[in-house]
Biotite code that builds the C-alpha atoms (Angstrom):
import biotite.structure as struc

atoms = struc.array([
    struc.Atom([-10.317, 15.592, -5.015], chain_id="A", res_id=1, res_name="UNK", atom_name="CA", element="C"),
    struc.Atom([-7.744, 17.537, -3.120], chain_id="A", res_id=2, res_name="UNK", atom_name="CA", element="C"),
    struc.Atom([-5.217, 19.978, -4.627], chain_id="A", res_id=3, res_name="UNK", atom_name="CA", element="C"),
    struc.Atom([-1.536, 19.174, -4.069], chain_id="A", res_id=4, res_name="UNK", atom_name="CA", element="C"),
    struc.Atom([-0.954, 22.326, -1.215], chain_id="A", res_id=5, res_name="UNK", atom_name="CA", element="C"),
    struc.Atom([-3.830, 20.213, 0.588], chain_id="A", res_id=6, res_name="UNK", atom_name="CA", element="C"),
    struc.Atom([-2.290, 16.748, 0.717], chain_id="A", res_id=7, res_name="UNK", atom_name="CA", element="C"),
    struc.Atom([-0.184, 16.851, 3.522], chain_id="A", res_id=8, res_name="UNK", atom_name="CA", element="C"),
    struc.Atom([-2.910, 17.740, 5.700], chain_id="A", res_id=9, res_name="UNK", atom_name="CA", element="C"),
    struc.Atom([-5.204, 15.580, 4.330], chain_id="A", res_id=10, res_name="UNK", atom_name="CA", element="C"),
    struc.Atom([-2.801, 12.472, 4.859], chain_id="A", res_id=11, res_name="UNK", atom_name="CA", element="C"),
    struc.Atom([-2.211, 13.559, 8.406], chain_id="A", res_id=12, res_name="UNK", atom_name="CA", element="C"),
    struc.Atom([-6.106, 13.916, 8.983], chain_id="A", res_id=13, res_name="UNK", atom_name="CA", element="C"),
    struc.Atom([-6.509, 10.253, 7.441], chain_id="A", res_id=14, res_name="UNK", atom_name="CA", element="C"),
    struc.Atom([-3.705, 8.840, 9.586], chain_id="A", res_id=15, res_name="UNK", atom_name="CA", element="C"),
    struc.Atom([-5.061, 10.210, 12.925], chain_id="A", res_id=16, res_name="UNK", atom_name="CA", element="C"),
    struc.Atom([-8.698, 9.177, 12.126], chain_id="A", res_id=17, res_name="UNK", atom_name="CA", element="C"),
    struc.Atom([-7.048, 5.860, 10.868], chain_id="A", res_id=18, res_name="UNK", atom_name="CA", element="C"),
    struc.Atom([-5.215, 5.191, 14.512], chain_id="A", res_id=19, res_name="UNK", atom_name="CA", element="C"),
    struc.Atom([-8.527, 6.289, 15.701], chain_id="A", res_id=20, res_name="UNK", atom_name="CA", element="C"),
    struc.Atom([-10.534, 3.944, 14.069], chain_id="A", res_id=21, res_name="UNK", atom_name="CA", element="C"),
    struc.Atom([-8.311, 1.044, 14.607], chain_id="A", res_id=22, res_name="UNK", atom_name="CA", element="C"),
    struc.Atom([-8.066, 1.820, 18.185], chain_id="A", res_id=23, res_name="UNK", atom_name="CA", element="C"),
    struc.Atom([-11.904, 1.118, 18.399], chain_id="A", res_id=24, res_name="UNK", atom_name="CA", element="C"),
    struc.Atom([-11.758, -2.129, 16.673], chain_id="A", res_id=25, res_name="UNK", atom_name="CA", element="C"),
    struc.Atom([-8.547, -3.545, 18.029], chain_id="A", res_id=26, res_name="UNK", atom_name="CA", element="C"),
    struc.Atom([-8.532, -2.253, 21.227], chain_id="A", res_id=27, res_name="UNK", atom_name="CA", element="C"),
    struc.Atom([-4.838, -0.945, 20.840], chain_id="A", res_id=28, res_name="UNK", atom_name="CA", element="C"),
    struc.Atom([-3.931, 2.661, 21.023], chain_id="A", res_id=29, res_name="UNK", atom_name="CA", element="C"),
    struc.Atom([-1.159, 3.766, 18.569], chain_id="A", res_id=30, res_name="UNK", atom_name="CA", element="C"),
    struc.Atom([1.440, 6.217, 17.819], chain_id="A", res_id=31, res_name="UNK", atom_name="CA", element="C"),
    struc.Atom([1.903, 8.284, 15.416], chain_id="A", res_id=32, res_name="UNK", atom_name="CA", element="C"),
    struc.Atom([4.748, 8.296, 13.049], chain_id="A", res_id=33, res_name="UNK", atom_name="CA", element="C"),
    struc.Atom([6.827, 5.668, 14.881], chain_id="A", res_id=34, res_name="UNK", atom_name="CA", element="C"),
    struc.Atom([10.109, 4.518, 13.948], chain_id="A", res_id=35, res_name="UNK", atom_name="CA", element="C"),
    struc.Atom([10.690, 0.431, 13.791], chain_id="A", res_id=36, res_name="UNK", atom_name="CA", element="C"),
    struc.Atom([13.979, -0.797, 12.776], chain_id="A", res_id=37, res_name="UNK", atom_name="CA", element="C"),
    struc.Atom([13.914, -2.882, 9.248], chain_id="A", res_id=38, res_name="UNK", atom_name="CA", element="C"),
    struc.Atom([16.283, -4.283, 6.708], chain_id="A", res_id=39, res_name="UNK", atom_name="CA", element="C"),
    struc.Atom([19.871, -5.677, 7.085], chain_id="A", res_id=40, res_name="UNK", atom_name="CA", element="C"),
    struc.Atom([21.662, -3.651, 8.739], chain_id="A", res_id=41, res_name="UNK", atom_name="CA", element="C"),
    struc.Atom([18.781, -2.041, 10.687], chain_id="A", res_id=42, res_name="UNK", atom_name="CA", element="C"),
    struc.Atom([17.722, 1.385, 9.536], chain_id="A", res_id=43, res_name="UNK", atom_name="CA", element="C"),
    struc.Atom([14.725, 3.172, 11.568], chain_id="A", res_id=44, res_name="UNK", atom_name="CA", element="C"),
    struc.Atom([11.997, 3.468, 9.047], chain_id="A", res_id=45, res_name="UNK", atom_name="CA", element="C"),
    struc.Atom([8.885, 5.544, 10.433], chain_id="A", res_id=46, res_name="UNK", atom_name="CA", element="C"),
    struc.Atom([5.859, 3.894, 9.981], chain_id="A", res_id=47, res_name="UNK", atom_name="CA", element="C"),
    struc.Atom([2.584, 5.776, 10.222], chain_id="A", res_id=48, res_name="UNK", atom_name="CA", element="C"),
    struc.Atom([0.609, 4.219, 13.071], chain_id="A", res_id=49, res_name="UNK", atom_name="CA", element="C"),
    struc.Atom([2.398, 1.411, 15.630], chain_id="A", res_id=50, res_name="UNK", atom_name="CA", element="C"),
    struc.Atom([0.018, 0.083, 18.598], chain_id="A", res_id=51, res_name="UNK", atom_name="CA", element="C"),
    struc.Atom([1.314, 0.489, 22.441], chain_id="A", res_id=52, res_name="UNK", atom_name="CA", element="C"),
    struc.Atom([2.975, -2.810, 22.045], chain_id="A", res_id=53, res_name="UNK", atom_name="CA", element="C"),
    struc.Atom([4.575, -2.692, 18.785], chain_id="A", res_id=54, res_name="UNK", atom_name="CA", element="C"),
    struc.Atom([2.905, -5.616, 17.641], chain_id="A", res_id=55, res_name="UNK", atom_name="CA", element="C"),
    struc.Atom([0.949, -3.570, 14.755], chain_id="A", res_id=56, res_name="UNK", atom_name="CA", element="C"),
    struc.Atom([2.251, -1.468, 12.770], chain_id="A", res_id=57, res_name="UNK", atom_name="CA", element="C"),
    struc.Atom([0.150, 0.525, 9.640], chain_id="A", res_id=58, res_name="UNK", atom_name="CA", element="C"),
    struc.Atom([0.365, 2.855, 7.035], chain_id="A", res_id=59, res_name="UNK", atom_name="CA", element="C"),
    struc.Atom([-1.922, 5.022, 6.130], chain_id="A", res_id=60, res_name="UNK", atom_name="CA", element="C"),
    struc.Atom([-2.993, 6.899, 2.490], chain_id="A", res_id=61, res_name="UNK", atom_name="CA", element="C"),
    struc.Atom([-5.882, 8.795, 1.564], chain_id="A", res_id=62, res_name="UNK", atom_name="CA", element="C"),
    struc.Atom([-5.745, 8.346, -2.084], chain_id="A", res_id=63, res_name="UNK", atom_name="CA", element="C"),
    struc.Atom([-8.265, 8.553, -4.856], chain_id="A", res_id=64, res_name="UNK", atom_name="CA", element="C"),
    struc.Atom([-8.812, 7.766, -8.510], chain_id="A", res_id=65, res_name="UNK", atom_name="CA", element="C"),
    struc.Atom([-7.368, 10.309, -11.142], chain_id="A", res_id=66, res_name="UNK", atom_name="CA", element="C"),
    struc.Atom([-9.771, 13.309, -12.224], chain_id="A", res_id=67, res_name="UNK", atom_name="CA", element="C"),
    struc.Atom([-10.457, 11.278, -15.240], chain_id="A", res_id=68, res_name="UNK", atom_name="CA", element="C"),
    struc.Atom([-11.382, 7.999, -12.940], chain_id="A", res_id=69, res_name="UNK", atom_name="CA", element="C"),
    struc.Atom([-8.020, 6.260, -14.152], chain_id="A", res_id=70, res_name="UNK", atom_name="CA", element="C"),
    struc.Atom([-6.069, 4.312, -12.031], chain_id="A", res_id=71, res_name="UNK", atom_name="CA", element="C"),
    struc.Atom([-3.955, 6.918, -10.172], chain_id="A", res_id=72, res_name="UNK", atom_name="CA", element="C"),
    struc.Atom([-0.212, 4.367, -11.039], chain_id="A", res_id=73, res_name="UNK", atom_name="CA", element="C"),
    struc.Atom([2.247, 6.613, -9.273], chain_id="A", res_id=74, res_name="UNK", atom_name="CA", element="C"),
    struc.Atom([0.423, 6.208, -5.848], chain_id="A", res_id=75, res_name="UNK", atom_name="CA", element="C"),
    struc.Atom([-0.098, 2.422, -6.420], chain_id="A", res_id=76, res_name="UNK", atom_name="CA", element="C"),
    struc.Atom([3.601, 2.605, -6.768], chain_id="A", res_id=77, res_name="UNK", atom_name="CA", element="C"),
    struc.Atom([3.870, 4.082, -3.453], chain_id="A", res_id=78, res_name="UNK", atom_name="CA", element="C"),
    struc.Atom([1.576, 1.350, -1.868], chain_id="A", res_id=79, res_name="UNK", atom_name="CA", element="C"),
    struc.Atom([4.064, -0.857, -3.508], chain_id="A", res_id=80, res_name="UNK", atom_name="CA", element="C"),
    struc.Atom([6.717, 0.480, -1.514], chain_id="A", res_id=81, res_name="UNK", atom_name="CA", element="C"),
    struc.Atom([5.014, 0.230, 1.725], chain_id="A", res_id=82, res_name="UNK", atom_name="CA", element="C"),
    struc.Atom([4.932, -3.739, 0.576], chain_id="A", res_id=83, res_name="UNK", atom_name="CA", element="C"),
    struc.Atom([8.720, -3.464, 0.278], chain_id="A", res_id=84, res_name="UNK", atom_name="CA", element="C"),
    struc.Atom([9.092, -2.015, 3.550], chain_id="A", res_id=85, res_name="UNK", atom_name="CA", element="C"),
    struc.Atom([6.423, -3.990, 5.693], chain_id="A", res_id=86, res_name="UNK", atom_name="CA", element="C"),
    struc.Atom([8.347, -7.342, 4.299], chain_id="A", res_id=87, res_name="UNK", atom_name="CA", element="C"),
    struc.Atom([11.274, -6.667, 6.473], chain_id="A", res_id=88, res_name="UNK", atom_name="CA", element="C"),
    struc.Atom([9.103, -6.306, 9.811], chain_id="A", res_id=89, res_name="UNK", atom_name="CA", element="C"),
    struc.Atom([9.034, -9.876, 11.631], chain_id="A", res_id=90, res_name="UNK", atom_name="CA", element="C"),
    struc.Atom([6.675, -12.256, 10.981], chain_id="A", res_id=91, res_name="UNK", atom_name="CA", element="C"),
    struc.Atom([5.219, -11.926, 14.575], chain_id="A", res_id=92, res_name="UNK", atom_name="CA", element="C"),
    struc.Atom([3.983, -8.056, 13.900], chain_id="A", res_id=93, res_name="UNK", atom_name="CA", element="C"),
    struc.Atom([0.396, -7.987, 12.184], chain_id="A", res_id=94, res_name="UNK", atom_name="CA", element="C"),
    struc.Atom([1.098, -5.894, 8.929], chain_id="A", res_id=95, res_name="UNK", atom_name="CA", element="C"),
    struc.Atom([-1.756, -3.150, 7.774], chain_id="A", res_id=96, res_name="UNK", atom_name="CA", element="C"),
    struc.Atom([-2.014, -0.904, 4.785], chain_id="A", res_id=97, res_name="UNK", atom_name="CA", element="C"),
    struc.Atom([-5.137, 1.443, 5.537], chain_id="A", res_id=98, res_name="UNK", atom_name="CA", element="C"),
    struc.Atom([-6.900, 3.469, 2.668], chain_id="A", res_id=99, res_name="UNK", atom_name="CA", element="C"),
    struc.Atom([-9.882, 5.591, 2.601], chain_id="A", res_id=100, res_name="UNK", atom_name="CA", element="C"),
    struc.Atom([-12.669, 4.495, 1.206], chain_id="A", res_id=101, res_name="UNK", atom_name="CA", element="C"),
    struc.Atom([-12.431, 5.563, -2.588], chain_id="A", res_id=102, res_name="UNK", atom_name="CA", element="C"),
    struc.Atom([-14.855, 5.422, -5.210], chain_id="A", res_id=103, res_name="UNK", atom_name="CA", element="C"),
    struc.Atom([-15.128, 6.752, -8.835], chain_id="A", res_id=104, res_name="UNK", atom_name="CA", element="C"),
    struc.Atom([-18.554, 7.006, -11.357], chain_id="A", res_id=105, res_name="UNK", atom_name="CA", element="C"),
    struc.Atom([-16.786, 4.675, -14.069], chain_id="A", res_id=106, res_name="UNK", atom_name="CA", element="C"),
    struc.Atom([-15.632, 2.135, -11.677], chain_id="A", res_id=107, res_name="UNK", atom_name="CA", element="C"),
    struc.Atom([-17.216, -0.623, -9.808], chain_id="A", res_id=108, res_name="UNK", atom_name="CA", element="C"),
    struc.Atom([-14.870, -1.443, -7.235], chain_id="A", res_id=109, res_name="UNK", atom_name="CA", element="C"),
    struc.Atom([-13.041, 1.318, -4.718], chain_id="A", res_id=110, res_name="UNK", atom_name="CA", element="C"),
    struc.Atom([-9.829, 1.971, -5.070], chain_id="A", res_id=111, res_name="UNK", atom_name="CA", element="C"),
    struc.Atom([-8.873, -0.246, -2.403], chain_id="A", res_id=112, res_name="UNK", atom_name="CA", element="C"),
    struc.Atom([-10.415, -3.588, -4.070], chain_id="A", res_id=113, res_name="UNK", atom_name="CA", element="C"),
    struc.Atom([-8.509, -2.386, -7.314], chain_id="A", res_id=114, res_name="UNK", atom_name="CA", element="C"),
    struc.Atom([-5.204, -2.462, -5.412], chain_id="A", res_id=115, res_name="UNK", atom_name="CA", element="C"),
    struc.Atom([-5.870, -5.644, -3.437], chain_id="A", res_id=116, res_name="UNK", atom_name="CA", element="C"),
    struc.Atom([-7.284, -7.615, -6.692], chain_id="A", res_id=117, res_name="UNK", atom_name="CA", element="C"),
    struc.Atom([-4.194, -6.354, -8.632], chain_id="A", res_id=118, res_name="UNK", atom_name="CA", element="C"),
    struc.Atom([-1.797, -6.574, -5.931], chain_id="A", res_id=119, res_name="UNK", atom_name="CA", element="C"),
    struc.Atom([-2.707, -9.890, -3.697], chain_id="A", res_id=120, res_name="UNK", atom_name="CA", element="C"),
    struc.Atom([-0.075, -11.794, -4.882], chain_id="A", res_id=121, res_name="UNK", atom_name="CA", element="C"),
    struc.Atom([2.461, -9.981, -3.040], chain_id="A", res_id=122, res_name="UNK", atom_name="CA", element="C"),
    struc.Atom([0.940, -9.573, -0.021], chain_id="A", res_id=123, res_name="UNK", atom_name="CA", element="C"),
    struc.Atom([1.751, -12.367, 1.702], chain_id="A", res_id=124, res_name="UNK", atom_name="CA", element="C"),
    struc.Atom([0.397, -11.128, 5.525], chain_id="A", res_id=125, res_name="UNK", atom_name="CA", element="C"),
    struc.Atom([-0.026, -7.286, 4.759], chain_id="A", res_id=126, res_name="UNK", atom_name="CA", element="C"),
    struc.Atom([-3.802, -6.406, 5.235], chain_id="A", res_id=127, res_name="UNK", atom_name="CA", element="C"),
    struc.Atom([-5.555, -4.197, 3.430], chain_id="A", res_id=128, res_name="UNK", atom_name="CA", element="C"),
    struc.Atom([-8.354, -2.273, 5.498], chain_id="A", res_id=129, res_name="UNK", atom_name="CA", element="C"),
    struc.Atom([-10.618, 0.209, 3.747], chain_id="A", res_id=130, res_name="UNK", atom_name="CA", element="C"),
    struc.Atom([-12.114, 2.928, 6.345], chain_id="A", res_id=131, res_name="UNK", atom_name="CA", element="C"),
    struc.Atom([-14.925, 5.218, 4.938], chain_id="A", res_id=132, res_name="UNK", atom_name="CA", element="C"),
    struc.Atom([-15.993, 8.811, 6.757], chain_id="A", res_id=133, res_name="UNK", atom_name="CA", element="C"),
    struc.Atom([-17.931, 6.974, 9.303], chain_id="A", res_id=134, res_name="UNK", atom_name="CA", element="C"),
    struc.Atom([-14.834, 4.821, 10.750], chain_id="A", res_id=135, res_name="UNK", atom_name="CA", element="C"),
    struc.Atom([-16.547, 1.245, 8.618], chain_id="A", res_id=136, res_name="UNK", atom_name="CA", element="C"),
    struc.Atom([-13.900, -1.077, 8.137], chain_id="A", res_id=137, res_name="UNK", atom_name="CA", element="C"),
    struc.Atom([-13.525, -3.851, 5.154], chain_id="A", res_id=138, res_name="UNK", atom_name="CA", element="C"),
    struc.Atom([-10.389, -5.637, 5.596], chain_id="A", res_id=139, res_name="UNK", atom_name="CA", element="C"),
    struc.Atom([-8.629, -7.510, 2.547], chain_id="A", res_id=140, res_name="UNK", atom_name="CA", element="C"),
    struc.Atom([-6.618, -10.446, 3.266], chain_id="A", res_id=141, res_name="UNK", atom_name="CA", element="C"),
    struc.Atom([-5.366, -13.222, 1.938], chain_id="A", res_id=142, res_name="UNK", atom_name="CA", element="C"),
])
């Protein structure tokens, strides 16, 4: 659990060992905090990771469960908004949502699994990839 004058840095650390990651296992390299036009008119909306060729971009959040183990609602709203934003990128761009791998004693799925179970139906062709501390991917998809 990090405190709140730690999350900033933490997210950053996540995003580069995200790109990092990803790199390996999609053979892209990717740049950080990259600006892709969405919506109607276009607005630049920065994006956390976009490969070399602009045809991925990601997102990336290192959340976890609530001290109590309860589901933390105010970042799942955030991961909703990432949905709202990755539906205006074309259909051509493969869409990811990247989370740390997050567990908690009174659950039996990470927090990943609980946000793709609960969320899947929106979707559509966002991925979900969970990355634990030793760069292991799962990816979610529907």
């Amino acid at each position: 659990m990090n405190s709140n004058s730690e999350n900033t840095k933490t997210g950053r650390d996540f995003q580069r060992f995200a790109a990092k990651c990803l790199s390996n296992v999609l053979g892209h390299s990717f740049v950080l905090e990259y600006p892709c036009n969405i919506g109607s008119p276009a607005r630049p909306h920065r994006f956390d990771c976009v490969s070399d060729d602009r045809s991925i971009v990601v997102e990336c959040k290192c959340y976890t469960w609530t001290i109590g183990g309860n589901n933390p609602s105010a970042k799942i709203s955030t991961l909703d908004e990432v949905l709202f934003y990755m539906s205006f990128l074309p259909t051509e761009v493969t869409k990811i949502i990247a989370i740390n791998k997050a567990s908690s004693a009174g659950k039996s799925e990470t927090l990943a699994e609980y946000f793709y179970r609960t969320k899947k139906h929106l979707l559509r062709d966002v991925q979900i990839y969970e990355i634990d501390t030793n760069g292991e991917i799962v990816v979610y998809k529907n």
